[in-house]
C-alpha positions as CSV (number, residue, x, y, z in Angstrom):
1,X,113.1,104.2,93.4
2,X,114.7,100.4,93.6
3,X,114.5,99.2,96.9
4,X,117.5,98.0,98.1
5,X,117.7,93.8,99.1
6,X,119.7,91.2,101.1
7,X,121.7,90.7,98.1
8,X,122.3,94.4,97.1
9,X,123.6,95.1,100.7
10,X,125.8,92.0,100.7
11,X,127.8,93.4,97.4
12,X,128.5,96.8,98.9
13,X,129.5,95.6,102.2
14,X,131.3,92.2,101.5
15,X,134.6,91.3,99.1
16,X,133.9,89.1,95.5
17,X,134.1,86.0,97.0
18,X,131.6,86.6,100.0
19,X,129.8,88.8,97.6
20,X,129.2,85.4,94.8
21,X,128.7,82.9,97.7
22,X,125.6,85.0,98.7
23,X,124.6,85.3,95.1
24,X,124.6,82.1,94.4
25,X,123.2,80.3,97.9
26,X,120.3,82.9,97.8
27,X,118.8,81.1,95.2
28,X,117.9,78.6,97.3
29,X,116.3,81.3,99.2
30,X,114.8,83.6,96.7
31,X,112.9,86.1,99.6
32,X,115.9,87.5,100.3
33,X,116.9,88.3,96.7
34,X,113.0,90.2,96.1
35,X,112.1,91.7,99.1
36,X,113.5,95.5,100.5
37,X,115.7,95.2,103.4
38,X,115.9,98.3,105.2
39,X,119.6,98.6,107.4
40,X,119.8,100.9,110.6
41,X,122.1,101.9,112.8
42,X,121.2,99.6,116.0
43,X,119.5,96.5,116.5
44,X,115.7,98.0,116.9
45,X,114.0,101.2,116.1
46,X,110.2,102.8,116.8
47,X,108.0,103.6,114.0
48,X,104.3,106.2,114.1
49,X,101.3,104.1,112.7
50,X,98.4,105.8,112.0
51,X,95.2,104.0,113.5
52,X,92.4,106.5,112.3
53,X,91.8,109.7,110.5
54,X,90.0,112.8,110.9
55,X,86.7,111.9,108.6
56,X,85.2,115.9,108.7
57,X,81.9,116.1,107.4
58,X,79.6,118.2,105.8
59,X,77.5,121.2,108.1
60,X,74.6,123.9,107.0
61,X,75.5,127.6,107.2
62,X,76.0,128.8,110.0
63,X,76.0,125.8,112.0
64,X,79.3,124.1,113.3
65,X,80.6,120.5,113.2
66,X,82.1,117.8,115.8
67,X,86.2,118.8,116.2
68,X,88.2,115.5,114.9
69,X,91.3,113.9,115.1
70,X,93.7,111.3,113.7
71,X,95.1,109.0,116.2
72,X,98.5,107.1,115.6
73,X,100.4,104.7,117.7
74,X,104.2,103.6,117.9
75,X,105.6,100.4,117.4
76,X,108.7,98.5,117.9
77,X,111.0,97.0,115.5
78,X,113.6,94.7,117.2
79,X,116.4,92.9,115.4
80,X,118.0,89.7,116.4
81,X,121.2,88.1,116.7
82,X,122.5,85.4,113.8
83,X,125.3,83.4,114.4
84,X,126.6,80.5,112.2
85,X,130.3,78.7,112.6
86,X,132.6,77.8,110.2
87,X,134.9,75.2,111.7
88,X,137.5,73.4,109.6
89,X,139.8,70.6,111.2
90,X,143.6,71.0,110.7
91,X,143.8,67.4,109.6
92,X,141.4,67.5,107.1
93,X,143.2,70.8,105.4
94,X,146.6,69.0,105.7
95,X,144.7,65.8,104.2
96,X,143.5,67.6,101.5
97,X,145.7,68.3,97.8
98,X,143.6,71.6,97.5
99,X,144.2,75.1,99.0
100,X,142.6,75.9,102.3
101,X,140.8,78.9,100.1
102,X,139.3,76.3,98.3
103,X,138.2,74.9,101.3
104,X,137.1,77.4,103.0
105,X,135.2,78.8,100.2
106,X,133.2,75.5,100.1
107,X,131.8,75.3,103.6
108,X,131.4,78.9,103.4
109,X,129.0,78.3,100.3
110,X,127.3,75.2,103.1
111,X,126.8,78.0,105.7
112,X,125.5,80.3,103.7
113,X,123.0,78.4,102.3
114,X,121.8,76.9,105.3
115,X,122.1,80.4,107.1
116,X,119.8,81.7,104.3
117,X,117.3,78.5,104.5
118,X,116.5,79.5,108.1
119,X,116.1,83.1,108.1
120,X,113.4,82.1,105.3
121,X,111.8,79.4,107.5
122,X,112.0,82.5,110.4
123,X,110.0,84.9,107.5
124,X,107.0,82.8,107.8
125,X,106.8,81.0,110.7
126,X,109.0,83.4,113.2
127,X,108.1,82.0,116.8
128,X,105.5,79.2,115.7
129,X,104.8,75.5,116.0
130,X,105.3,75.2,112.3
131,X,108.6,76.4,112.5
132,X,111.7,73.7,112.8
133,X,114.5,75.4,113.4
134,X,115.5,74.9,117.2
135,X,116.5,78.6,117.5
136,X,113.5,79.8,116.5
137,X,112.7,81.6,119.6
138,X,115.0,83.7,119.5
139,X,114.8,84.9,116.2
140,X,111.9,87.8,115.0
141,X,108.2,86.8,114.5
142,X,107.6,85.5,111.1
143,X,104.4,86.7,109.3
144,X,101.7,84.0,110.9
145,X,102.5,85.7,113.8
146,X,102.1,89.3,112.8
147,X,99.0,88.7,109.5
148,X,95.4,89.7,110.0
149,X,94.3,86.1,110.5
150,X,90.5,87.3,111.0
151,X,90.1,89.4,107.4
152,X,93.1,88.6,105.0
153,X,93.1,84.8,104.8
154,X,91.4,82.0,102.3
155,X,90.5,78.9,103.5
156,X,91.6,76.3,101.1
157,X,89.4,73.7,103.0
158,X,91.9,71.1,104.3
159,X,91.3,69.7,108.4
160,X,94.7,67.8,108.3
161,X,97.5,68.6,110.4
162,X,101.3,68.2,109.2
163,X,100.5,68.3,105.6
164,X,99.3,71.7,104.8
165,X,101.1,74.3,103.4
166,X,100.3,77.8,102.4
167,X,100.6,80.7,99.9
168,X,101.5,84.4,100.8
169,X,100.9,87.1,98.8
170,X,102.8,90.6,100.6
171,X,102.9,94.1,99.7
172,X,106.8,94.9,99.8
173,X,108.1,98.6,100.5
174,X,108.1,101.2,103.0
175,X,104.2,100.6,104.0
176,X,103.9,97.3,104.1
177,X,106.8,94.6,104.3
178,X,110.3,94.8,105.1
179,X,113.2,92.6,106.3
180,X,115.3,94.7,108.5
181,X,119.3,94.4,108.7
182,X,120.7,95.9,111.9
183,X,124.3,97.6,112.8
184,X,124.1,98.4,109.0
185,X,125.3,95.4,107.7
186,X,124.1,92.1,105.6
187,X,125.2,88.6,106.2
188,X,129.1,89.0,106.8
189,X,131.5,86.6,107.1
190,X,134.3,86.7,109.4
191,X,138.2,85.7,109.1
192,X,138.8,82.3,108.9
193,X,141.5,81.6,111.5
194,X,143.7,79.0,113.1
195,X,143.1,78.3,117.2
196,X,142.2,75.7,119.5
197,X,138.7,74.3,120.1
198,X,137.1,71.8,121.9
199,X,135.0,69.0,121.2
200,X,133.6,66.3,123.0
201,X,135.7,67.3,126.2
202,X,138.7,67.3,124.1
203,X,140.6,69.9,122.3
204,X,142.4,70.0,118.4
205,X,143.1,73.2,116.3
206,X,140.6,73.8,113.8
207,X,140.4,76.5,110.9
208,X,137.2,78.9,112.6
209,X,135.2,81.7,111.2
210,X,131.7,83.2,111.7
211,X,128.7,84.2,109.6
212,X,126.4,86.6,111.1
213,X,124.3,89.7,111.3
214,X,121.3,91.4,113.2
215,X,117.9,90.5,111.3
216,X,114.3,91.8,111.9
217,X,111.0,91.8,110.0
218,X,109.0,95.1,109.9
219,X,105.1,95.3,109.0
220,X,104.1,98.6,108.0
221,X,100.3,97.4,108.1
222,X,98.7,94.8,108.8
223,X,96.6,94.4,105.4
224,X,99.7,94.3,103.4
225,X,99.5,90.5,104.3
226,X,97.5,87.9,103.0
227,X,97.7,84.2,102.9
228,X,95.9,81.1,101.4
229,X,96.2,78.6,104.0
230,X,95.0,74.7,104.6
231,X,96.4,73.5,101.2
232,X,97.2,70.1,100.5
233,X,97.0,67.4,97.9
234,X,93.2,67.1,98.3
235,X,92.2,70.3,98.9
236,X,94.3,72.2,96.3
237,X,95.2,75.8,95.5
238,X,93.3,77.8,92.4
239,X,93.3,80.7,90.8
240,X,90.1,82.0,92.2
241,X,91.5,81.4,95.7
242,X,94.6,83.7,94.5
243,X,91.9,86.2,93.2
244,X,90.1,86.2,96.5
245,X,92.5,87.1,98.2
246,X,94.2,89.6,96.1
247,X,90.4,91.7,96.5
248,X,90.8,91.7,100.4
249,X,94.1,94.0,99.9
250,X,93.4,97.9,100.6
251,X,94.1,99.7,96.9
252,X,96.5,101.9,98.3
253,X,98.6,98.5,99.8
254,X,98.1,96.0,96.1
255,X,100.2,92.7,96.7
256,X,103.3,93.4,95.1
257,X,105.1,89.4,95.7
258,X,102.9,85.9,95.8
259,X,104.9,83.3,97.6
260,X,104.8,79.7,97.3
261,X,106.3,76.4,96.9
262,X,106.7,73.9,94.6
263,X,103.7,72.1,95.4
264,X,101.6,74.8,95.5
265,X,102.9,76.3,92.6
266,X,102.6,73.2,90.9
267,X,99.0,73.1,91.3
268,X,98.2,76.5,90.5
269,X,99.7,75.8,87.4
270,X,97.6,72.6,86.5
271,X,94.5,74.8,87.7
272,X,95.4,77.3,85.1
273,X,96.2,74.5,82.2
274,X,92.7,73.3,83.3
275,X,91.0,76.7,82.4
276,X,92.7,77.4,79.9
277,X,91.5,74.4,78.3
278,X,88.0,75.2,79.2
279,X,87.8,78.5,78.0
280,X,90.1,77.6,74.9
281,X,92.9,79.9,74.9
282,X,96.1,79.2,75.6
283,X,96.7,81.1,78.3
284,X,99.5,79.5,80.7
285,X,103.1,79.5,79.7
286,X,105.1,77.1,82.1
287,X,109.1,77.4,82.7
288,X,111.4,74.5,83.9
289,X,113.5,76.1,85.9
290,X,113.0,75.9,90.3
291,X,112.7,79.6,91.5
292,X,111.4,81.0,89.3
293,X,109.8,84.2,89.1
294,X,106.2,84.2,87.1
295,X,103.1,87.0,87.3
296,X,99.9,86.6,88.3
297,X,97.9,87.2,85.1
298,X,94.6,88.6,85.4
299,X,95.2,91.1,87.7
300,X,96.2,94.9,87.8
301,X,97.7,96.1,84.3
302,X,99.8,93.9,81.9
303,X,103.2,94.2,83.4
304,X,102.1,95.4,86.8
305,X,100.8,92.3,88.7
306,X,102.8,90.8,91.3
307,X,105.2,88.6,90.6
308,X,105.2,84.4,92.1
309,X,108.0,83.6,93.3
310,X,108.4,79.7,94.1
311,X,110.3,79.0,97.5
312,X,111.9,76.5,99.7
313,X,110.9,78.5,103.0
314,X,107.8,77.2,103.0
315,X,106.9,74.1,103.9
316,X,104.5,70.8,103.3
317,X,104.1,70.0,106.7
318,X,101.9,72.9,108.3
319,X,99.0,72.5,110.2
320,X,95.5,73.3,108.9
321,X,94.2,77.0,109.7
């Protein structure tokens, strides 16, 4: 069965207009168009992990063995509050030869986008340092918070702060990944209404809205997380690296989703050309278009390997693992 996404919810829950404002800002934002989002009722829920299973065991006739048992634990899944204004000043709509729809439709699109742009920056980096948003702790833990930094990581070898960046690879579904939408509801975007405001001390009438909407991130297990970290210009992501860490997933929890951006995608792609070349086949095909959503050859079955998709979210500017 499909899992259900961001996007998905949005056009069940929102009219056209919200519906193609989504569709078209989550571009910039392509996590939310790929991975399951799983709504519930409130804002948190408690899920039963299983930490070890019975392992039995062979015994001679007659003779007994050691009783066993599985032992589980429960875990919390909170989600948190987004909030984004939409504030229009009354002189600029009476300045303007449009239709307030017009405008309101276009700064809509603005705070969607940027709404979008930080709840990806929040995917990764959650709570961290490497996170810029200023809101950031009070938003969920992104996945360097919650990945087994011990076992599934690859060292791509750079020592230099601030210009590191990083490469995900996640397996998406019930056991392993999901974003989490709470009171049942994507992004939604409020009335846009005339009332009084203040700024700077001083008060006008403005045009005011809201987007918002509870958001959590939910880890089934913490192998179906991987990363390739301390990538920069010098010490540059390959295929082998991707390979690596592709091996360290259990089978029952295969990556589904690589993640990366432009950088990195861009020289995973001149690492492939440069095999390729060597081996002499012609084995990369590269597309021009930014988001885009390619496979990781090599791996798994033809058709079955998980897919790259190139991202904004992440950033140049991390510090080495």
């Amino acid at each position: 069965m499909a899992n259900i996404t961001m996007l998905d919810l949005a056009k069940r829950q929102n009219n056209d207009t919200v519906t193609g404002i989504i569709d078209e800002a989550v571009t910039a934002a392509p996590e939310f168009a790929v991975l399951p989002m799983k709504p519930i009722i409130g804002t948190s829920f408690k899920t039963l992990h299983r930490t070890a299973y019975p392992e039995g065991g062979f015994r001679s006739v007659n003779a007994g063995v050691t009783p066993d048992k599985s032992t589980s634990e429960q875990r919390l899944t909170e989600c948190f509050f987004f909030d984004s204004h939409i504030e229009i000043d009354e002189a600029i709509v009476d300045a303007d030869e449009g239709e307030l729809g017009d405008l309101i439709v276009d700064e809509g699109a603005a705070v969607v986008s940027g709404a979008l742009q930080s709840l990806g920056k929040q995917v990764y980096y959650g709570r961290g340092s490497d996170n810029t948003l200023s809101s950031k702790a009070k938003g969920f833990k992104g996945l360097t918070e919650v990945y087994d930094s011990s076992s599934m990581v690859v060292d791509a070898g750079s020592t230099t702060d601030s210009v590191c960046t990083s490469v995900w690879m996640l397996h998406a579904g019930r056991q392993g990944v999901e974003l989490v939408a709470g009171k049942n509801a994507a992004l939604t975007m409020s009335d846009v209404v005339r009332q009084r405001i203040t700024k700077s001390s001083k008060e006008l009438f403005a045009f005011v809205g809201n987007l918002r909407g509870w958001y959590g991130l939910k880890v089934g297990h913490a192998k179906s997380i991987g990363r390739v970290g301390s990538i920069d210009d010098s010490a540059t992501l390959t295929e082998d690296m991707l390979f690596e860490l592709y091996s360290k997933f259990p089978v029952n929890l295969k990556p589904t989703h690589v993640f990366m951006n432009r950088r990195a995608y861009r020289q995973y792609i001149q690492d492939r050309r440069a095999v390729a070349s060597f081996s002499g086949t012609d084995q990369v095909t590269i597309k021009g278009e930014i988001n885009m959503v390619d496979r990781l050859v090599g791996i798994g079955t033809t058709g079955s390997e998980p897919q790259i998709i190139v991202t904004d979210s992440i950033l140049d500017t991390e510090d080495d693992i």
